[in-house]
N, C-alpha and C positions, 0 to 999 in steps of 0.2 A: 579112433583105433580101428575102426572096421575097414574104414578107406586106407587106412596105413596096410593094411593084412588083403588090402582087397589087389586084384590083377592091373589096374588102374592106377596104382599106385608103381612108380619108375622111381626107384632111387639116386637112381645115374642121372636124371635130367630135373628131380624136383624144384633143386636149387637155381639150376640155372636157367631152364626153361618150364615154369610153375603151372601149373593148369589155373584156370581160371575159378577161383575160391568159390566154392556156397557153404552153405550150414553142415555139409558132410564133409566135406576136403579143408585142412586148417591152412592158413592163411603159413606159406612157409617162414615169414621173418618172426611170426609168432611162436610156429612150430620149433623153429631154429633157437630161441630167446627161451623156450623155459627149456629142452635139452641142454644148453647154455646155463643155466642156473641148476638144475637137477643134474644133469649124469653124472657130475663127482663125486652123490651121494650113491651111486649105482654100484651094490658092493662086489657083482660078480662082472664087471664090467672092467678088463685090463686095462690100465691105465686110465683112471677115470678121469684125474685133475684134467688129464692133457685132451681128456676127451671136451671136457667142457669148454678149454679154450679154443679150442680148432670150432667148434658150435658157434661158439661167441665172436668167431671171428667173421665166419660167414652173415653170421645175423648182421651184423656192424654194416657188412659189407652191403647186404642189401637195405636194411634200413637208412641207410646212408641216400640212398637214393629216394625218400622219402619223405624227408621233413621240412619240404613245403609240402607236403599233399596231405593235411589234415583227416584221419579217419578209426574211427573205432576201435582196428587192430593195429594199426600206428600207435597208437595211446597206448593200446595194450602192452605192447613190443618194447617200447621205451620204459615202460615202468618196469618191465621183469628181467629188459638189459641193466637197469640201473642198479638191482640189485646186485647182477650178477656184478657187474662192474664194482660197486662198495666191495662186496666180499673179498675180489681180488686187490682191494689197495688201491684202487684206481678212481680216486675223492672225484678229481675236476671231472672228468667223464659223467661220471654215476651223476652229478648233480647238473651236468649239462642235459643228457637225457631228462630225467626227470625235468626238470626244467621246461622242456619241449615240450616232455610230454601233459604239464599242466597247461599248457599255450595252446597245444592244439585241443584239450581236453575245453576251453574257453571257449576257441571258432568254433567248436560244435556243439556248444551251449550246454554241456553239462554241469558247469558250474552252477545255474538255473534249479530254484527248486519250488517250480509252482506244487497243486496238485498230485498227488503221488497213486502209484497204481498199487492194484492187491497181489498178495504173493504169489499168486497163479501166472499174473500178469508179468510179474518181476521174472520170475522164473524162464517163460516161455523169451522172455528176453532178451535176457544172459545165454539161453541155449543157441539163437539164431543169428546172435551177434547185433540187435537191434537196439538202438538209443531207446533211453528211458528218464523220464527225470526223475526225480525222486525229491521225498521231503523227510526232510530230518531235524537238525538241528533247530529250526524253531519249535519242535514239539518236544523233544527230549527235555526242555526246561517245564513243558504248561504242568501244574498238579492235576489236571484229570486224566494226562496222558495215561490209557493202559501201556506200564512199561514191560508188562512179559511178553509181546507182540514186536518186542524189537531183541534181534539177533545180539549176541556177543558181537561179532563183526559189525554192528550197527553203533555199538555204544564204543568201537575200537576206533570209529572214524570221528566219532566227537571226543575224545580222549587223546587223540593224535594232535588233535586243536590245544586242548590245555598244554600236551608235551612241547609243541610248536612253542605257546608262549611261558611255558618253566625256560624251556634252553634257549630263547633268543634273551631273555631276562638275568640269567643264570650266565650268559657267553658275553654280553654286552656291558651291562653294569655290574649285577653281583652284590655281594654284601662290603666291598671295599671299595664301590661308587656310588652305592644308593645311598642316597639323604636323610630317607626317612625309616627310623625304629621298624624293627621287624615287628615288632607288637603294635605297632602304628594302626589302627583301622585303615588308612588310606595307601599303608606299603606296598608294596607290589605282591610280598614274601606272606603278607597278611589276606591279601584278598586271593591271591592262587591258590595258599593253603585252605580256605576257607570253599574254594569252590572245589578242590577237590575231595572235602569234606561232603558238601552237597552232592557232588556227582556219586560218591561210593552209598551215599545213606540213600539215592535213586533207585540202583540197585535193584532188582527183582531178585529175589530169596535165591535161586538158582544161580544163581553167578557169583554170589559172596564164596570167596577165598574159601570159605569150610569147607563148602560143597565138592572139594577136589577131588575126592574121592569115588564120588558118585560121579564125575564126569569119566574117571578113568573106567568105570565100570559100562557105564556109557558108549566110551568112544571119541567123546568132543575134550581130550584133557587138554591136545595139542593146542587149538584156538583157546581155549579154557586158560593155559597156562601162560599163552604167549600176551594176551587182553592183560593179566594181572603183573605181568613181570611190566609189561608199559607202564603200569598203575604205580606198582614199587619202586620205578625208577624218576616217576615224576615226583614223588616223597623222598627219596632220596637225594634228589638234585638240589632240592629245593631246604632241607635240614640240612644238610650237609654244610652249608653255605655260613650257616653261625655254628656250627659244631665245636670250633676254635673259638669260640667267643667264652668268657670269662663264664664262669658256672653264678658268677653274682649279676649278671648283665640284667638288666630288666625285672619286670617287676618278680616277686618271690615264686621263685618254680618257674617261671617258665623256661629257664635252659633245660632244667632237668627234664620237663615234658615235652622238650623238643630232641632232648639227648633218648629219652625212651622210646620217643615214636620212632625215629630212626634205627635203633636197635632193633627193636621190632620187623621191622621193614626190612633190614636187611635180611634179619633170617628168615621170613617167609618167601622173599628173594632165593636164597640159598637153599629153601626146602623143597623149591620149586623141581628144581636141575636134581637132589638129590633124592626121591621120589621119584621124578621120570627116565631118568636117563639107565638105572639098571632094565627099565622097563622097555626101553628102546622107544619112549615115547616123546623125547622132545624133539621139536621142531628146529634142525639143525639147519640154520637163518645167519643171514649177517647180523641182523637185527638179534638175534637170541641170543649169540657170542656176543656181541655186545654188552646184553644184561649178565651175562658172567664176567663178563670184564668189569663192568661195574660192581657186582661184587665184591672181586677181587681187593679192585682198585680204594674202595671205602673201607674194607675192613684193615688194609696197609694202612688209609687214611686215619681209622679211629686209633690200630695199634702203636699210630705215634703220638696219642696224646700224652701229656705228664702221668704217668702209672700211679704215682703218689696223688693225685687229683681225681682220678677216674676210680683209684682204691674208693676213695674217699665218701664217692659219691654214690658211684654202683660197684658194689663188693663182688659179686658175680660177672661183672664183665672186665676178663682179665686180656691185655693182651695178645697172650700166647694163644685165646680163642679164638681171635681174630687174626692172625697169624698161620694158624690153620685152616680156616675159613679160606684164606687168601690161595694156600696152597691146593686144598680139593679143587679151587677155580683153575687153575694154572693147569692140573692134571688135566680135567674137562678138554678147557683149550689144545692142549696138547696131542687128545685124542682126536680133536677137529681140525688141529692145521695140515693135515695132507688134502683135508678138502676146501679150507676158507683159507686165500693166502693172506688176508686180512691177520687172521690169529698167530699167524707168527709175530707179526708185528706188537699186538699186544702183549703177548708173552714177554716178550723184548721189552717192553714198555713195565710189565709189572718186575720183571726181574731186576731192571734198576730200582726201581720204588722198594724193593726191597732191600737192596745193597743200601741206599740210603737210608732206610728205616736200623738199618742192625748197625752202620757206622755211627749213625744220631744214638741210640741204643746204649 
């Protein structure tokens, strides 16, 4: 910021003729990539959406000229273009970047995780734009690991791995290709559930879903909130999948205990957005409309179960609450899509599941 405010700084020629980057002056396709992602949320900012596509158009433009040239903020660039690209609708893009951007993030070996350095180390790191390896995932499972030494954002990058394999499992097979009993010790649907059992009961006391409160007080609700809605949604992907399954399926109780976790899960889902957002505290994300979309879209899902069945089994979980459920999400949306052109889309998306739901109805 100070180089942005400093004499040094030429608006007129940054893009096209860029001074020569160090740890003071930002790299401009970087600079370019998160204005591209951020100014739509910029609320005094005229015309924001159109501000961030004209960003994004430029960033494109120079990154374009880039991707053989493996490097740091290349990486960088690529990951915070692909968001911006998801948000606006733009699937094949957003996953060609990314994409790239894990290729080149290979040639320069960060995929690598020897020995790790201390947070001072890490720190000084990230400020000067300097590679660093890091070690993670093999420790996050040892039991002597000290786990309150690892960040929320640390336990989001090994949870991104579980999400990875919920939805290639969940997109590929499913509960209407897999062979084997979800109660199967050897299922898929068995051993995911089971690890994300392990990974929540890992856990360091500060991070359990209670503690939301004290994050908001805190300051860290946003990364707080945005780690648990990935968590919520990897339990939802994953129950959702037999929800339709016969309430006698398997051995005694377990639909019922897979129909309550789910319940559960959605509304601490749902309590997330309603809790933050009068607050002005959530993280308004492709990735975050997404979890409201999800919401949405499971509780349209549960509202069309047989009403006579679901009486039957949970007396308190009626329909019309889920019904409503679905609509607070839609509002949400609604108030996001002048900034994510992605939420128009799901809106459009929930509004048929609707029309369907009330015709079946």
């Amino acid at each position: 910021m100070a180089f942005l405010r400093s004499d040094e700084f030429d608006p007129t020629t940054f893009i096209e003729s860029p001074p020569i980057t160090t740890p003071l002056q930002p790299n401009p396709v970087v600079l370019l990539a998160i204005l591209a992602l951020c100014a739509r949320l910029h609320k005094t900012l005229p015309d924001a959406l159109n501000a961030s596509l004209e960003f994004g158009w430029h960033a494109r433009k120079l990154v374009s000229a880039e991707f053989d040239n493996p490097s740091l903020s290349n990486v960088q660039a690529l990951c915070v273009l692909s968001s911006h690209e998801w948000g606006e609708g733009n699937a094949c893009r957003s996953y060609m970047y990314v994409g790239l951007a894990a290729r080149m993030a290979m040639v320069l070996g960060l995929n690598e995780e020897p020995t790790g350095a201390n947070e001072l180390e890490n720190e000084r790191n990230f400020i000067f734009g300097e590679i660093q390896k890091q070690c993670f995932r093999d420790e996050v499972d040892k039991e002597e690991m000290d786990r309150t030494k690892i960040s929320c954002n640390g336990f989001m990058i090994y949870l991104f791995e579980i999400w990875r394999e919920i939805g290639t499992w969940v997109g590929v097979t499913g509960s209407k290709l897999e062979p084997l009993a979800p109660w199967d010790p050897d299922s898929p649907f068995c051993k995911l559930s089971k690890r994300l059992d392990k990974f929540e009961k890992q856990l360091p006391s500060s991070l359990n879903f209670s503690h939301l409160e004290e994050h908001i007080s805190f300051g860290s609700a946003g990364d707080f909130a945005y780690f648990h809605g990935l968590f919520f949604l990897c339990r939802i992907f994953l129950n959702r999948e037999y929800f339709f399954a016969s309430p006698d399926i398997g051995p005694p109780g377990w639909w019922n205990s897979l129909a309550t976790e789910l319940f559960d899960t959605l509304n601490k889902l749902d309590s997330i957005t309603k809790r933050l957002k009068p607050l002005n505290l959530m993280v308004i994300a492709p990735f975050t409309g997404f979890q409201v979309f999800t919401t949405a879209a499971t509780s349209l899902y549960i509202a069309a179960y047989p009403a006579k069945v679901l009486k039957q089994h949970f007396p308190t979980q009626s329909p019309d609450k889920f019904k409503s459920m679905a609509n607070d999400c839609i509002k949400t949306l609604n108030s996001w899509s002048q900034s994510w052109g992605l939420g128009k889309n799901w809106i459009e998306t929930l509004k048929k599941l609707q029309e369907i739901g009330d015709s079946n109805g």
